[in-house]
N, C-alpha and C positions, 0 to 999 in steps of 0.2 A: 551916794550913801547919806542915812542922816546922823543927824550927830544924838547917841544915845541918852537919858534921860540921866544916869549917871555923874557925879562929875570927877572926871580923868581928868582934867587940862595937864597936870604933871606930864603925860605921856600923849602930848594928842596927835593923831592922825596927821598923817601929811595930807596938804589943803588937795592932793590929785583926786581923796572923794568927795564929791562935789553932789549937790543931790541933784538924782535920774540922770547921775553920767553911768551910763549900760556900759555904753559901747569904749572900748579903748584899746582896739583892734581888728585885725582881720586876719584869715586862715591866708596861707600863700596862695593855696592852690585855688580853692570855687570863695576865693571871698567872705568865708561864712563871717559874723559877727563875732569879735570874742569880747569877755569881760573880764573880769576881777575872779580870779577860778580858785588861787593859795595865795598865803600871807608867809611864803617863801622867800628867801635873797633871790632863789635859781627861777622865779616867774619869770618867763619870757616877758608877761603884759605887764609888769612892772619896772618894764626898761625902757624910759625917756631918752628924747635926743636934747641935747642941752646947745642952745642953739648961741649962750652968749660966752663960749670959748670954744670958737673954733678950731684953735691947732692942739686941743686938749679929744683922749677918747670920746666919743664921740654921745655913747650910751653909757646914763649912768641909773646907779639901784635908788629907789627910794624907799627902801626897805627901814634906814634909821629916820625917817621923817627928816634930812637936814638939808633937801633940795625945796625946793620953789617953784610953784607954778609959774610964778612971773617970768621966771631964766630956761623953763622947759618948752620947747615949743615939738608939737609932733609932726613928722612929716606932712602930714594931712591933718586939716580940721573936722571935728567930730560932723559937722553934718554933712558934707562933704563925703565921708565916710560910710554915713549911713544911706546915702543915697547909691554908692554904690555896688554896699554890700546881698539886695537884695534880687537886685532883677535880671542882670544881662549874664550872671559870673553863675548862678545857680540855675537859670531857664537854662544853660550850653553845658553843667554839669555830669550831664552822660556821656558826650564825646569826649571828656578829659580823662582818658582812661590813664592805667599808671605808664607812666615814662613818657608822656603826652608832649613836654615841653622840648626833653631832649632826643626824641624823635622828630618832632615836627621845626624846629630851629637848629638843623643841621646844617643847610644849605641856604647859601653859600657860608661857607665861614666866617668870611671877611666882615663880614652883617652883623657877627655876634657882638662883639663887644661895640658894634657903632650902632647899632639897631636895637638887637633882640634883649640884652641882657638890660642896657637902663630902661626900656620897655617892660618887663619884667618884674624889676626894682622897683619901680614907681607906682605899677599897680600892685607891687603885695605891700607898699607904704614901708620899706626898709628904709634906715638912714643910710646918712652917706657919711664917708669916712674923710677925713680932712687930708688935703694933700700936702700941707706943709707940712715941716718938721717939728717934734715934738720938744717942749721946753721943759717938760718937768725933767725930774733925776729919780734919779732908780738906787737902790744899794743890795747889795749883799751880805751877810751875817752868821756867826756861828754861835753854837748856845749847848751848855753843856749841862746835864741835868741827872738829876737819878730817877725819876718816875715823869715821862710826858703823858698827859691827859689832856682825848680828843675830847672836846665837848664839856660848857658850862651848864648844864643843867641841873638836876638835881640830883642823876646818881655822880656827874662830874665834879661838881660843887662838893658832896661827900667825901669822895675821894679823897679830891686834894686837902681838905681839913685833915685828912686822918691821917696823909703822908708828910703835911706840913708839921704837925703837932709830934711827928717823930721825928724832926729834925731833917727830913732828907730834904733834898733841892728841885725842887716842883716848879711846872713850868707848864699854866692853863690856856690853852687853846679854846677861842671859840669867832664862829664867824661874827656872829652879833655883835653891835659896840653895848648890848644890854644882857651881863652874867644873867643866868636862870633857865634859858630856853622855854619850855612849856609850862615853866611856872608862870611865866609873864603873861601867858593866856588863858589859864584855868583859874579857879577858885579852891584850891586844891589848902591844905593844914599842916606845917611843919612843927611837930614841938610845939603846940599851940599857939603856931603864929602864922598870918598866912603867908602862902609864897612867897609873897613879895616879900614881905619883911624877914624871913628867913632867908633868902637871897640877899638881903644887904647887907644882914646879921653876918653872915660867913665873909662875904666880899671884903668887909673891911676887917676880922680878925686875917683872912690873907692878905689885904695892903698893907697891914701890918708886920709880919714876918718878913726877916732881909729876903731869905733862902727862898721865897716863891715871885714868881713873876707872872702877869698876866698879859697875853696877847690879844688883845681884841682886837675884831674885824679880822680875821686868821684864818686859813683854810688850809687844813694841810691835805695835802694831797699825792703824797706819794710813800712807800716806804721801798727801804733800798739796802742791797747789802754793801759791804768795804767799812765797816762802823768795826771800832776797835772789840777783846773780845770781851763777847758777854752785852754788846751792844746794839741798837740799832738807829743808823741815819736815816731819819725823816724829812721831807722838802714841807715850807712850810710858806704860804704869800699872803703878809700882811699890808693890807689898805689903807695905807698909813694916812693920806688925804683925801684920797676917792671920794669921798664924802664933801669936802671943802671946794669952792671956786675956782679959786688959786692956793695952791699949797704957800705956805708962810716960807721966808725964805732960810735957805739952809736945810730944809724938811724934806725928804722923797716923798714922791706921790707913794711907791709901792717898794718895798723891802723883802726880799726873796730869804728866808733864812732853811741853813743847814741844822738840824738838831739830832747831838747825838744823844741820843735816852737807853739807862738802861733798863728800862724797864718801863712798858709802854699802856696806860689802860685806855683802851676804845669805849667812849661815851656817845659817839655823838648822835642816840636817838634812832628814829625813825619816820618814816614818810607815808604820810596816807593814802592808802590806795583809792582810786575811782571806781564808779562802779557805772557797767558799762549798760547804756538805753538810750533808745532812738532822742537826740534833740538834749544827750546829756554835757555838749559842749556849748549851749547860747549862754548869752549873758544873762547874769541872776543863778544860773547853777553854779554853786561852789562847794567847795570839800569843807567838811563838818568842822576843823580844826582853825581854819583859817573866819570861819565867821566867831570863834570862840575871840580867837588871837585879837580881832577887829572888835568887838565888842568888851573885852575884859581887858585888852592889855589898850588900845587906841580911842576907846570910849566911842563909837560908831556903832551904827547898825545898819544892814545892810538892806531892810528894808521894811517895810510895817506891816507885813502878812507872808509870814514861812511855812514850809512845810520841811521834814524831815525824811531822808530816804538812807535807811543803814543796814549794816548788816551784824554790829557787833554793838553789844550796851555803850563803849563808848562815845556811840556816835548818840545815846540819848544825851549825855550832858549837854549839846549843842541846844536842844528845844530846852530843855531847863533853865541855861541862862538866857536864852533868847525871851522867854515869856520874864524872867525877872529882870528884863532889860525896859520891860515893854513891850514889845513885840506878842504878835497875836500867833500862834501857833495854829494852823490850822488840821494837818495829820502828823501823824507819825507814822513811818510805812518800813517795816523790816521782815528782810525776805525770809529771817527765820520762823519754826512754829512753834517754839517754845521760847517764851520771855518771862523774867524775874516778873513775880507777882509784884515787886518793890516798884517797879518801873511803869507797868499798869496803875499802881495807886497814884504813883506821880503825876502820869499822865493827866489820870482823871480831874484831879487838883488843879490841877490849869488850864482844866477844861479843851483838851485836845481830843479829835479822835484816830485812834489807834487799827494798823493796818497789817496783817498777819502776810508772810509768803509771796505775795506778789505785788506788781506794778509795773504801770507801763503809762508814756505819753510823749509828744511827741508836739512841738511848737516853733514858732519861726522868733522870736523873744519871749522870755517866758512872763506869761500873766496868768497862765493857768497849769494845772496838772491833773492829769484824769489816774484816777486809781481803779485798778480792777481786782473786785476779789468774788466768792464764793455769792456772795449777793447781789455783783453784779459791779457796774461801771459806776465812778461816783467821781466828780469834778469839784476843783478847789480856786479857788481866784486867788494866787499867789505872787508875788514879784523875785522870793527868794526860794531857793531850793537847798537844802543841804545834803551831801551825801557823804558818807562813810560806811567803807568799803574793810576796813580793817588799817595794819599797820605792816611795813615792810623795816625791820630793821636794816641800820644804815652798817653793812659788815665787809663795803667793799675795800678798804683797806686793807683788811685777813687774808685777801685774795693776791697781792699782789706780787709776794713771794710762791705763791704756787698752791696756798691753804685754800679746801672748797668747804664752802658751805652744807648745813647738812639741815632736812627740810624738818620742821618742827608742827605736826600734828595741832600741838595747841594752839598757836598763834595761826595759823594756815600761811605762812611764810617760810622764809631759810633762813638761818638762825647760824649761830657762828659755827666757825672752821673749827677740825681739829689742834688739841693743845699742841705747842710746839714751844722751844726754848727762845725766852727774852718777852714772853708776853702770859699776862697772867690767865688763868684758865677759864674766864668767861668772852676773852678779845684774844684767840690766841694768834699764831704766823709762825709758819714752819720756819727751821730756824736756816735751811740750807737752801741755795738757790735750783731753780728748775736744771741747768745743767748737773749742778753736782748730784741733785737727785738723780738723776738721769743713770750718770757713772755709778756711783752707787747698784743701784738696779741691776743694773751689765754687772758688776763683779758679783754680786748675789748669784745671779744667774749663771755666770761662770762657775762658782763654787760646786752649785748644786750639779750639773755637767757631769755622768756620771764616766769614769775614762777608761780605757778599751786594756784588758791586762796586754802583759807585756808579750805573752805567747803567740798572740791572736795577730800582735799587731806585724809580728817579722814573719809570718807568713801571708802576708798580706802582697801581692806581688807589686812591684815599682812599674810602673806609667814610660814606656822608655818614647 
């Protein structure tokens, strides 16, 4: 990637983009190429082997920019890589049918872990996990609170202002070591001020307050019942140096805490979907959000000639700030037939053209994309591709007491559980667990049970 016209240095890019670094991966299976796809923590392609502490995890995130190329080293070197992602692993991709590997490396047994399996490893470029013992420390934690809220961003950030300014005991979760979430990547207006600076605005009136506390680098991941009543215990695992070389001493690498909250608001967002066509996994195709993130929050761009492929106006903002990055827009291609006349004018303003209903192409690195519509086949010389596909709200938490989601027409997604007691009505979790539900059920069911009079039943003859 190059570095954008911009200047961001406050927040720059970890040095991993490098410019015409494509490649920074490969599929397990036929070896395809992968790239830079989300500006996610959870990217697979964003996890380095850190080759200058050994007896420490072995893959780490470079999601807050505070690792280094110099101490990252990848199993394989990039051309090395490329040399062998194209010819012998995709020519023998039709005989790799599914369960290829653990069909055909059955026999003998004895061969697998001495043969078949670092054979294996080596060609899909996995790291390797360190055999000595680990030095860092670990702790455990408990945290007691009246309102837990998943997720910094902006309806998170809200929240907590407005439970803090009432006195109650607040307690902000978010994975990022950066409050805001997609504020950090849009160009979006709070209060007439933009994200960003309404993000720091709030941030420190909560470093200010005793009664709130902020967890960063935090992912909570579980909810549970045994929480006292009217309550609920949440697991929660904070990164406490993950990010550092060596943890400072005295310091855990990673902090596991218990929280019991009464009362719990789910913030934490949503995840963009892909949108699925032939050649939609080489490198240079990425999802609309993450060229946002790279460009507005990291000051990068991801290449000098994009094209646009969406399905919801959201994903027009991606050509918007792209062309006020710099960047050449070359189409815009959204499989709906109807678009905001607003969004056509914009287009036309930066001199893009616009692609109604269809598309399709199909490439071994992308440098090009062929669009097909009512007029026929039309081709673009592009390096970058964006797609958005829509948004899946993140609601799996609701579920984990037994709440289902329920599908929402407008969004074309599943959208939250039914309300249940300890959670507010837009994040809610049923408040009883799947067995007590269960009993519950059977005694319903017993009631209704309609029972035999008494006449019927003593002439009933006995079984001798």
């Amino acid at each position: 990637m190059a570095g954008a016209t911009r200047d961001l240095t406050a927040t720059r890019s970890p040095p991993l983009f490098l410019p015409r670094c494509e490649l920074v991966g490969r599929s397990f299976k036929y070896h395809r190429p992968r790239g830079i796809l989300t500006a996610a923590l959870r990217n697979r392609m964003r996890w380095l082997s850190c080759a200058a502490a050994p007896t420490r995890g072995q893959h780490s995130r470079d999601g807050d920019g505070a690792l280094r190329w110099t101490r990252c080293a990848q199993p394989e070197s990039l051309a090395l890589a490329r040399a062998r992602c194209g010819s012998r692993q995709l020519a023998l991709s039709p005989i790799f049918v599914a369960g290829f590997y653990y069909k055909t490396f059955m026999w003998p047994a004895a061969l697998w872990e001495k043969l078949y399996e670092p054979a294996i490893r080596r060609a899909a470029g996995l790291g390797r996990a360190s055999a000595e013992a680990d030095p860092d420390s670990y702790e455990k934690a408990y945290a007691f609170c009246d309102v837990l809220i998943i997720g910094a961003g902006a309806a998170g950030l809200a929240a907590a202002l407005s439970a803090a300014r009432c006195g109650a005991r607040v307690i902000l979760c978010d994975e990022d070591f950066l409050l805001g979430g997609r504020l950090n990547g849009e160009r979006h207006e709070i209060d007439g001020m933009s994200g960003h600076a309404w993000t720091r605005q709030v941030e420190a009136e909560l470093l200010a307050n005793p009664e709130t506390r902020i967890l960063r680098r935090t992912t909570v991941f579980g909810v549970y019942d045994g929480g006292m009543s009217g309550t609920r215990t949440l697991g929660a695992l904070e990164r406490v140096a993950d990010h550092l070389p060596i943890p400072p001493a005295h310091q855990p690498r990673q902090r596991l805490w218990r929280i019991i909250a009464k009362r719990t608001v789910l913030a934490a967002g949503a995840v963009e979907r892909p949108i699925v066509f032939g050649g939609n996994d080489r490198p240079g195709v990425m999802m609309a959000s993450a060229v946002r993130t790279y460009v507005n929050r990291f000051g990068v761009i991801p290449g000098r000639h994009a094209a646009l492929f969406t399905t919801s106006d959201d994903g027009w903002k991606t050509a918007f700030d792209l062309a006020a990055a710099g960047v050449r827009v070359a189409a815009i291609i959204d499989a709906r037939s109807v678009v905001s006349p607003v969004l056509i004018e914009e287009a036309k303003r930066i001199d893009t053209r616009v692609f109604l209903q269809r598309a399709g192409g199909r490439c071994a690195r992308l440098d090009r994309i062929t669009v097909r519509d009512r007029a026929g086949l039309s081709h673009f010389q592009v390096d970058t591709l964006a797609v958005a596909g829509g948004w899946n709200p993140n609601v799996a938490l609701c579920t984990h007491l037994g709440g289902r989601p329920r599908w929402s027409d407008a969004i074309a997604a599943l959208s939250r559980a039914t309300c249940r007691v300890g959670w507010p009505s837009s994040v809610p979790l049923p408040a009883l667990s799947p067995l007590r539900m269960r009993c519950a059920k059977a005694q319903r069911l017993a009631q209704r049970r309609p029972r035999q009079p008494a006449s019927r039943r003593s002439i009933i003859p006995k079984r001798v």
